[in-house]
Biopython code that builds the backbone (N, CA, C, O; Angstrom):
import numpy as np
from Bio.PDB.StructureBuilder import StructureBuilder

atoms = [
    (1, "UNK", "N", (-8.144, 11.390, -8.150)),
    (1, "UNK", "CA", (-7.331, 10.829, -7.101)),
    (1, "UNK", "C", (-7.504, 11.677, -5.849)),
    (1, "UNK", "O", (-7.588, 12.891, -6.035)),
    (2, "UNK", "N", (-7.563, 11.270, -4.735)),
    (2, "UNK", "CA", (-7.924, 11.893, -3.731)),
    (2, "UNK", "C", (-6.299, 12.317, -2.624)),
    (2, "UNK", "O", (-5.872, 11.349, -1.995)),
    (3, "UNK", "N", (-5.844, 13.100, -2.522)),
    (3, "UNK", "CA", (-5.232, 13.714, -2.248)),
    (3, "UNK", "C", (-4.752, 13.513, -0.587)),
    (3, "UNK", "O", (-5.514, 13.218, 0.334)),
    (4, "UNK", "N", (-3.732, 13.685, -0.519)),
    (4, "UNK", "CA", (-3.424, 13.154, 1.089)),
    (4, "UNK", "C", (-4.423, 14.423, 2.502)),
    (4, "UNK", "O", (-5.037, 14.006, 3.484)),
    (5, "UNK", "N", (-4.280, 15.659, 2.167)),
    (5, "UNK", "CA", (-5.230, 16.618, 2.809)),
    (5, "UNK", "C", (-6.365, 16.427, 2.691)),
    (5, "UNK", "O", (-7.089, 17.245, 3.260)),
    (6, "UNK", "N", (-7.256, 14.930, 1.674)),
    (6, "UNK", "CA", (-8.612, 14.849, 2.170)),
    (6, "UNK", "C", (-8.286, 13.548, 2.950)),
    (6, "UNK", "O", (-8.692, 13.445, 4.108)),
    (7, "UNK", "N", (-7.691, 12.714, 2.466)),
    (7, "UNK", "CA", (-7.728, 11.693, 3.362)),
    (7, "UNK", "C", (-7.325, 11.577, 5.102)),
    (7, "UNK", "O", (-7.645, 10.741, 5.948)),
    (8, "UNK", "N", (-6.590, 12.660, 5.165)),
    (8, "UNK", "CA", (-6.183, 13.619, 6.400)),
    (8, "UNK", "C", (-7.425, 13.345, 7.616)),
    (8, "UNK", "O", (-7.519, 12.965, 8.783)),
    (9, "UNK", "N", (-8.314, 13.831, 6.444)),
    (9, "UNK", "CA", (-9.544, 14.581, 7.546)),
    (9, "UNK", "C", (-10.594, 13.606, 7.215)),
    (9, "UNK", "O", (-10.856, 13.020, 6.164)),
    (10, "UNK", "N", (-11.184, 13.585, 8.510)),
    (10, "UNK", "CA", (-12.429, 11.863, 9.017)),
    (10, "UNK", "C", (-13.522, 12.712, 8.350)),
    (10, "UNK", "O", (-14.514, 12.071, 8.696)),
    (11, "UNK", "N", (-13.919, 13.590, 7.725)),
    (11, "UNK", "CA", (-15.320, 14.600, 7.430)),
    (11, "UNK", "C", (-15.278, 14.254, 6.206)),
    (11, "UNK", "O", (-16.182, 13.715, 5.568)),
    (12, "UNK", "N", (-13.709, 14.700, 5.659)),
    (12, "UNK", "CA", (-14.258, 14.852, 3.810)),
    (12, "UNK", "C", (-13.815, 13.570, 3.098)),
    (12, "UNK", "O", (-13.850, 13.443, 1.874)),
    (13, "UNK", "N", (-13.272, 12.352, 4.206)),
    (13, "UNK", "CA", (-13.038, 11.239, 3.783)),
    (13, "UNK", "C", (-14.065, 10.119, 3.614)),
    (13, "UNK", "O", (-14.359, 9.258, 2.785)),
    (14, "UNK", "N", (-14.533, 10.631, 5.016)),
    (14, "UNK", "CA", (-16.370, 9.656, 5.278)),
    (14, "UNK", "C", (-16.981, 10.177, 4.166)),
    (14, "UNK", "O", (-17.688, 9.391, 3.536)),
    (15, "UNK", "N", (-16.861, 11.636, 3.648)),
    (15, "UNK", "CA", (-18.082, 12.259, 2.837)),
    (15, "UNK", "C", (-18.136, 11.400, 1.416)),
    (15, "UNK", "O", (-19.087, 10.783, 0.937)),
    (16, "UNK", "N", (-17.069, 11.538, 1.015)),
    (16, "UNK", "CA", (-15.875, 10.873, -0.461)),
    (16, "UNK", "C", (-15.708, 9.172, -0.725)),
    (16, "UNK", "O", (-15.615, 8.529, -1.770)),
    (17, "UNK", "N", (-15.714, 8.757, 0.727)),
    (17, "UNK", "CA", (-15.692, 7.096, 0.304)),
    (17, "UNK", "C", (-17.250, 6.796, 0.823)),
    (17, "UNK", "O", (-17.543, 5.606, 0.705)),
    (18, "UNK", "N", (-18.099, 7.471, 1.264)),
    (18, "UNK", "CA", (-19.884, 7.035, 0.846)),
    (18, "UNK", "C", (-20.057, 7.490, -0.148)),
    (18, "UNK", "O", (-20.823, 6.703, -0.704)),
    (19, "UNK", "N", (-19.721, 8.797, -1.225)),
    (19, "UNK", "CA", (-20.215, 9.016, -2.358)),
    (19, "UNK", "C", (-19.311, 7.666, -3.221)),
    (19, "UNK", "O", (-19.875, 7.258, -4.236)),
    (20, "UNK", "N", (-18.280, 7.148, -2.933)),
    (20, "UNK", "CA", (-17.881, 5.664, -3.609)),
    (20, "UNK", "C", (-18.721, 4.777, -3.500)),
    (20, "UNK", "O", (-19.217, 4.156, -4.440)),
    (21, "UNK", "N", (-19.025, 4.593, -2.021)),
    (21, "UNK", "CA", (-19.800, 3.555, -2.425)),
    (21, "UNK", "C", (-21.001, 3.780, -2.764)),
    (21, "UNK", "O", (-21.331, 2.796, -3.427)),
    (22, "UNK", "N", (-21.921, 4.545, -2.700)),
    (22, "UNK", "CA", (-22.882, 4.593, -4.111)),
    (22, "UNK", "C", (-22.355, 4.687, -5.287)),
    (22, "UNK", "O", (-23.145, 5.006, -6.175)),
    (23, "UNK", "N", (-21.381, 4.530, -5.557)),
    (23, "UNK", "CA", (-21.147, 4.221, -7.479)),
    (23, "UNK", "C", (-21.069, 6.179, -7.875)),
    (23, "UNK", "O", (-20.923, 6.544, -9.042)),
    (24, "UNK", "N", (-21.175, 7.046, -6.899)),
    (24, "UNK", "CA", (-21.240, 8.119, -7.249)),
    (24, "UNK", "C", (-20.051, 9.033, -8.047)),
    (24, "UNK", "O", (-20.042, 9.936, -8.883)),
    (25, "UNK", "N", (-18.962, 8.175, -7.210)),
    (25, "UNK", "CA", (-17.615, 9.095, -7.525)),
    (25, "UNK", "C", (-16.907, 7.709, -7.531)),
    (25, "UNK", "O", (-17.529, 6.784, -7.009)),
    (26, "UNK", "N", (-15.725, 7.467, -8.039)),
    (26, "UNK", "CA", (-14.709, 6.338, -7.989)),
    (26, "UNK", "C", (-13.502, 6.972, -7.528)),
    (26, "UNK", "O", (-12.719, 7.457, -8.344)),
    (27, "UNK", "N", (-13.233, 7.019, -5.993)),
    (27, "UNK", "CA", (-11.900, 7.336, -5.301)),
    (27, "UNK", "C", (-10.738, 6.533, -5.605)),
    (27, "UNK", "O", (-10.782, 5.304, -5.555)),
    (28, "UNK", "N", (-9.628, 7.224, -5.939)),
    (28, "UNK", "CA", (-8.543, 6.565, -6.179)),
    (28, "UNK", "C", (-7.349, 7.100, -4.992)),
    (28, "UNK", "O", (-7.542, 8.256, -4.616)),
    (29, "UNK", "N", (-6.367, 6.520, -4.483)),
    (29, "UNK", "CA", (-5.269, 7.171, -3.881)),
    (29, "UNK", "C", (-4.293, 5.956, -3.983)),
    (29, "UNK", "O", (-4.554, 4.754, -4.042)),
    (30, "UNK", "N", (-2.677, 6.836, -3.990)),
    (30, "UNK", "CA", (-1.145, 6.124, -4.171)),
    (30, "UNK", "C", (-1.015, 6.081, -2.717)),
    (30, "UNK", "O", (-1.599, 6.612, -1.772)),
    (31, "UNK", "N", (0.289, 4.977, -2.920)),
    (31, "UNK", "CA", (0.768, 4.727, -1.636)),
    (31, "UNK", "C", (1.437, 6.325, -1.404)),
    (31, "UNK", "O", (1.107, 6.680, -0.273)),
    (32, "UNK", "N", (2.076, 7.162, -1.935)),
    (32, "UNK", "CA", (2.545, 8.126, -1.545)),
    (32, "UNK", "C", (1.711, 8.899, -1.228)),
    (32, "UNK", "O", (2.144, 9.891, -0.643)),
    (33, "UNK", "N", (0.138, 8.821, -1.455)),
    (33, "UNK", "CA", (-0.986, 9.571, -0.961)),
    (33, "UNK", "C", (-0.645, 9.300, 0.917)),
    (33, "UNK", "O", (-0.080, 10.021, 1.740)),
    (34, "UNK", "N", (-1.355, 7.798, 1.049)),
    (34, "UNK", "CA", (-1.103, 7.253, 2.228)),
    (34, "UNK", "C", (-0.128, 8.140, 3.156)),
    (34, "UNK", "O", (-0.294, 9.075, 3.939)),
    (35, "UNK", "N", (0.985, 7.379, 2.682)),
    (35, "UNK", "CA", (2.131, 7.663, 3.440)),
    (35, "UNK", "C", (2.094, 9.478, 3.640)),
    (35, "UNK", "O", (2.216, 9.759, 4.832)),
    (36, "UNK", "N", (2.019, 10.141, 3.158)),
    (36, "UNK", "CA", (1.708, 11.454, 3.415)),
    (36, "UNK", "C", (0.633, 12.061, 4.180)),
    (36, "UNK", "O", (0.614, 13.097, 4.845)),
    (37, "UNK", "N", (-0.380, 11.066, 3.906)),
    (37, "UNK", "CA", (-1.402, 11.567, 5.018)),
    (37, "UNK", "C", (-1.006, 11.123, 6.628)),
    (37, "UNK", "O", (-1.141, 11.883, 7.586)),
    (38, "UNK", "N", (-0.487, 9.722, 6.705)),
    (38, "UNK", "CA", (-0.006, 9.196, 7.810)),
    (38, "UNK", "C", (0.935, 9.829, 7.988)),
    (38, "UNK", "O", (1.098, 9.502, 9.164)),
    (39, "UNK", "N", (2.134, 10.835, 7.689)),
    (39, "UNK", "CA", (2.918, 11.387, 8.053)),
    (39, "UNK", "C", (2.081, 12.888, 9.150)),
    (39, "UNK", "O", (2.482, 13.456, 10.166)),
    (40, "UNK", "N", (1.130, 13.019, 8.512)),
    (40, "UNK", "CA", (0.215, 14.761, 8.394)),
    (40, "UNK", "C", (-0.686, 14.587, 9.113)),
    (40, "UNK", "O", (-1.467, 15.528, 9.251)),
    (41, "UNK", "N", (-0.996, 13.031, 10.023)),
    (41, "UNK", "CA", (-2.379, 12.758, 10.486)),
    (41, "UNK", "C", (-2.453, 13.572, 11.752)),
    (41, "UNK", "O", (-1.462, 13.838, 12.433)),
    (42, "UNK", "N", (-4.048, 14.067, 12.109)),
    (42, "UNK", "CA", (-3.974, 14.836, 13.242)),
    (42, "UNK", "C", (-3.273, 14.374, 14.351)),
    (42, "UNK", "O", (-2.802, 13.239, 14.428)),
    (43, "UNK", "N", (-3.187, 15.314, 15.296)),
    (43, "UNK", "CA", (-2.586, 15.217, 16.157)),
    (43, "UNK", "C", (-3.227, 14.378, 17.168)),
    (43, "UNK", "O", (-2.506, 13.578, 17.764)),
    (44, "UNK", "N", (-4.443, 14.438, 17.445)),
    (44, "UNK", "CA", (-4.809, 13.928, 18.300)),
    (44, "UNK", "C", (-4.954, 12.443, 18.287)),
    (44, "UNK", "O", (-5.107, 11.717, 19.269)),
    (45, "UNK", "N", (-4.872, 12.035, 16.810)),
    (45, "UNK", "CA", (-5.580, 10.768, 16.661)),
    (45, "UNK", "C", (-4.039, 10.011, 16.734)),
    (45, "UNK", "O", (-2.937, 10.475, 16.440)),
    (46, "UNK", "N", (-4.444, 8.577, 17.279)),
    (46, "UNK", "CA", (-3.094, 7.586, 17.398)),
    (46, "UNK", "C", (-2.705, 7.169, 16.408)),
    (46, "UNK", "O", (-3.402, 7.342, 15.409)),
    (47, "UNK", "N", (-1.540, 6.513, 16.305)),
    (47, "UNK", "CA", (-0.914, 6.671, 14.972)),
    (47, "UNK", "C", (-1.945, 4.620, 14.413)),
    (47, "UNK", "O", (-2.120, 4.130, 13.297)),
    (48, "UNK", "N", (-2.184, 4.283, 15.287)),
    (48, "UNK", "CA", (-2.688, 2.546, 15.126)),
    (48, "UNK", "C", (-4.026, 2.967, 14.484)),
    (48, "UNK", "O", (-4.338, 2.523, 13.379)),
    (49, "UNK", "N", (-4.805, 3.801, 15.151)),
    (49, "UNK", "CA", (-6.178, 4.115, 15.151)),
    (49, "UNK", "C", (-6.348, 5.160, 13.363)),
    (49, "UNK", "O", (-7.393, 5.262, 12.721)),
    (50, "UNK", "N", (-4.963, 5.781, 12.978)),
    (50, "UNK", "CA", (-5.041, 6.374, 12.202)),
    (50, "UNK", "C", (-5.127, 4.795, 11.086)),
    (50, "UNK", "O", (-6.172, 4.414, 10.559)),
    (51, "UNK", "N", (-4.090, 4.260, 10.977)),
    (51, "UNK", "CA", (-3.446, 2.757, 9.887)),
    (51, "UNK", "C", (-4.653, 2.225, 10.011)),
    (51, "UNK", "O", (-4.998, 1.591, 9.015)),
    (52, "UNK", "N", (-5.731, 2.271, 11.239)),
    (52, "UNK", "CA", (-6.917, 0.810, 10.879)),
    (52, "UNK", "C", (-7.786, 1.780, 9.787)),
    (52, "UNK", "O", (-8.311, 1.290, 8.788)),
    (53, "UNK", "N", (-7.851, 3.016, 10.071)),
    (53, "UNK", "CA", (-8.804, 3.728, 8.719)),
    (53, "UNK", "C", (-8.150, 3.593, 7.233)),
    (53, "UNK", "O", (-8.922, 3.601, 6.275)),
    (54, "UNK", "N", (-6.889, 3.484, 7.038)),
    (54, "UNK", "CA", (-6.543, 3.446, 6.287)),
    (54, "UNK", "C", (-6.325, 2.068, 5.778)),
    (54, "UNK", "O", (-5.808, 1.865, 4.680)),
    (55, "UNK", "N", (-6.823, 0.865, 6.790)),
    (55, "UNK", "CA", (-6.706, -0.781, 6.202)),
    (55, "UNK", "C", (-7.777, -0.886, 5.858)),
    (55, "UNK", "O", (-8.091, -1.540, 4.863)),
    (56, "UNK", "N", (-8.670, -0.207, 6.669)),
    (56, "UNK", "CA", (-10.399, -0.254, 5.909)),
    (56, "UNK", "C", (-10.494, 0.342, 5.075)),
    (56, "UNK", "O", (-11.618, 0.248, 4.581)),
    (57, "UNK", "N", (-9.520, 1.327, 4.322)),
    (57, "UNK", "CA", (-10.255, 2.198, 3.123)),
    (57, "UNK", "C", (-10.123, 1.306, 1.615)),
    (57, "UNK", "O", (-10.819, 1.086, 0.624)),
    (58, "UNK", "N", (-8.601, 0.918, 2.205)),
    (58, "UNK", "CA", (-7.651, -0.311, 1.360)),
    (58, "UNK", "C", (-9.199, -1.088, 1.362)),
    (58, "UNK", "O", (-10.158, -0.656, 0.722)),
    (59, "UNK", "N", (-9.223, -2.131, 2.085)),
    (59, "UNK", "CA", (-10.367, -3.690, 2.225)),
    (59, "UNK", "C", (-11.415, -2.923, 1.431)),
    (59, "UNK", "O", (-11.596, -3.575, 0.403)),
    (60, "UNK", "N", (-12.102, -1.961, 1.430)),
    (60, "UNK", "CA", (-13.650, -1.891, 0.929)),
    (60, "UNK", "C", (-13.796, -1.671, -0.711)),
    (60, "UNK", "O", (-14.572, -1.989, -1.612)),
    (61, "UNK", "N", (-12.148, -0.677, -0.470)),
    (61, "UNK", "CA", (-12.068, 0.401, -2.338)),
    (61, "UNK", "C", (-10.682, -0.868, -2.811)),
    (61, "UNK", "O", (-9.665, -0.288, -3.192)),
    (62, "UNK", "N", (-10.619, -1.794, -2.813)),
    (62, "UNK", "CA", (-9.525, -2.601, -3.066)),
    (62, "UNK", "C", (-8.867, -2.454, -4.559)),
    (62, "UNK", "O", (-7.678, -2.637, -4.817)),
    (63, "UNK", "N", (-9.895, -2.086, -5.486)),
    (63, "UNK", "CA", (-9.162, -1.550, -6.796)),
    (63, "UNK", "C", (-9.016, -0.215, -6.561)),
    (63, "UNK", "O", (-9.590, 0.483, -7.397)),
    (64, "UNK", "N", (-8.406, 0.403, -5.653)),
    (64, "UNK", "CA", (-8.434, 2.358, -5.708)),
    (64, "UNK", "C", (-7.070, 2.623, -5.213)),
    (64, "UNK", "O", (-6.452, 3.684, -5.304)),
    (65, "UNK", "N", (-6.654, 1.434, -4.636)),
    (65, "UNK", "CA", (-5.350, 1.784, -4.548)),
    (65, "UNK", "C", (-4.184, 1.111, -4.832)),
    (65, "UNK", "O", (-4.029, -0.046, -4.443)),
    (66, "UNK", "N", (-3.388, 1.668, -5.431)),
    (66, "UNK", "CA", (-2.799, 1.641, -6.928)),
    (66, "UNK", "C", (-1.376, 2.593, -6.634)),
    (66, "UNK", "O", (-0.983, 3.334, -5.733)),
    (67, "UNK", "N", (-0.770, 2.016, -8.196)),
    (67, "UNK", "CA", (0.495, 3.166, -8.514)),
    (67, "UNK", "C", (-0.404, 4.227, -9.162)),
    (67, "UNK", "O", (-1.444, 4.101, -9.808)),
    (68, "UNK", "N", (0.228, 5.197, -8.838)),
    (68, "UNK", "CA", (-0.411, 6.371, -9.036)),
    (68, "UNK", "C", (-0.876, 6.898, -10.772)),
    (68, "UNK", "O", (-0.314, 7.076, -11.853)),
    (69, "UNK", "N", (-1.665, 6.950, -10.433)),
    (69, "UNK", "CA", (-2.652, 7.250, -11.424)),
    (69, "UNK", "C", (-2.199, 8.360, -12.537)),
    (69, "UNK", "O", (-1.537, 9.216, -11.951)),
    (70, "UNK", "N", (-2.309, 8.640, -13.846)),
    (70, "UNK", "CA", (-1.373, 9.520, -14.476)),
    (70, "UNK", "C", (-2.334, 10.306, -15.367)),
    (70, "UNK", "O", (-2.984, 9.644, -16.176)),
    (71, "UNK", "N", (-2.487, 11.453, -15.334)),
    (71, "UNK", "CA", (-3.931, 12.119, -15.866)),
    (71, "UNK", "C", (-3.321, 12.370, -17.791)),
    (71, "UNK", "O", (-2.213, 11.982, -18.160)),
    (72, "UNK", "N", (-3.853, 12.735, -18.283)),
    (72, "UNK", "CA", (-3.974, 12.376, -19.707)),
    (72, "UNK", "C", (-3.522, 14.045, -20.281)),
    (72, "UNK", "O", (-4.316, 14.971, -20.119)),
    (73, "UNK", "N", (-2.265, 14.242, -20.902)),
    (73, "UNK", "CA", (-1.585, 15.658, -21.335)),
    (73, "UNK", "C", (-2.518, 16.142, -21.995)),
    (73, "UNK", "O", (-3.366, 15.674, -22.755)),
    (74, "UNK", "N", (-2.195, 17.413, -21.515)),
    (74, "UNK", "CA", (-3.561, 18.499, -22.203)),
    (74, "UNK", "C", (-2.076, 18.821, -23.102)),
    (74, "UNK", "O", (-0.899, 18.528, -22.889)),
    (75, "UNK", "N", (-2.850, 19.644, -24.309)),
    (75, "UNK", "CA", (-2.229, 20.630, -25.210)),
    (75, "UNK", "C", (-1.744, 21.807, -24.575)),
    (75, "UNK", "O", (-2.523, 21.953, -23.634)),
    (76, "UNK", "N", (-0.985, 22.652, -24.540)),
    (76, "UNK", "CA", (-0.689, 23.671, -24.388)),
    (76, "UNK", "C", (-1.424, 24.588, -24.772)),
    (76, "UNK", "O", (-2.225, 24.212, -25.628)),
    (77, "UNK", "N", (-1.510, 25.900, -24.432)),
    (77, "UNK", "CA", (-1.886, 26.749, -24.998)),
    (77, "UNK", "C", (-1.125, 27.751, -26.292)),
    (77, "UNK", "O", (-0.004, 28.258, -26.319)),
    (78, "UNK", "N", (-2.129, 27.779, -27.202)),
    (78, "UNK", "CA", (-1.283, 27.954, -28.163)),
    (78, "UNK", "C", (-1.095, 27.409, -29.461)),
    (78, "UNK", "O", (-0.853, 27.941, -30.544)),
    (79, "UNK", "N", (-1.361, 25.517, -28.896)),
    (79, "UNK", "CA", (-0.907, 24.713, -29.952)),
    (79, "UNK", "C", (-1.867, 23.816, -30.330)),
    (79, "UNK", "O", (-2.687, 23.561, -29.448)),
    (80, "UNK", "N", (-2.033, 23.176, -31.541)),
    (80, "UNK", "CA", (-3.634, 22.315, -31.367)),
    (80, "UNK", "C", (-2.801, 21.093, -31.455)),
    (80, "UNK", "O", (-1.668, 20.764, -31.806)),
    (81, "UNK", "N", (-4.103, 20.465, -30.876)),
    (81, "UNK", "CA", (-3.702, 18.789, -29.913)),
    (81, "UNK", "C", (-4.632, 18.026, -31.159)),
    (81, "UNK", "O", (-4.796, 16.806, -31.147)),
]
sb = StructureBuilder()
sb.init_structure("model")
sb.init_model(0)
sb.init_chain("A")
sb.init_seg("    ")
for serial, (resi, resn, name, xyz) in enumerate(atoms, 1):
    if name == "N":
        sb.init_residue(resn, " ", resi, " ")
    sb.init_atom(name, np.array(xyz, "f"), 0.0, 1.0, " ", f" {name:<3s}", serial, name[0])
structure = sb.get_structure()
């Protein structure tokens, strides 16, 4: 799942949704991803200009975003799984 501090940034987001679309990596992000990055978005960039990157990330990765994704319990240490 890709994290609101990459989606933040136009470098490691461009880098992350072209390794998607070659089939390389499968990006996932929650609406609470979103909403956190749009809270955190640079300063410079407008808040409209920030939402159209984020309607295009929605339109292209349309299965990636989702209720949040739930990673699979490891064992503890200690105990066998």
């Amino acid at each position: 799942m890709l994290d609101a501090n990459i989606i933040r940034g136009q470098l490691t987001t461009n880098i992350l949704l072209t390794l998607g679309e070659h089939d390389i990596i499968e990006p996932h992000w929650s609406q609470e991803v979103l909403d956190e990055a749009r809270r955190n978005r640079p300063k410079r960039m407008p808040e409209e200009e920030f939402d159209h990157r984020l309607q295009a990330m929605n339109g292209f990765f349309s299965g990636s975003h989702g209720e949040r994704i739930r990673r699979p319990e490891t064992p503890h240490a200690g105990t066998r799984g």
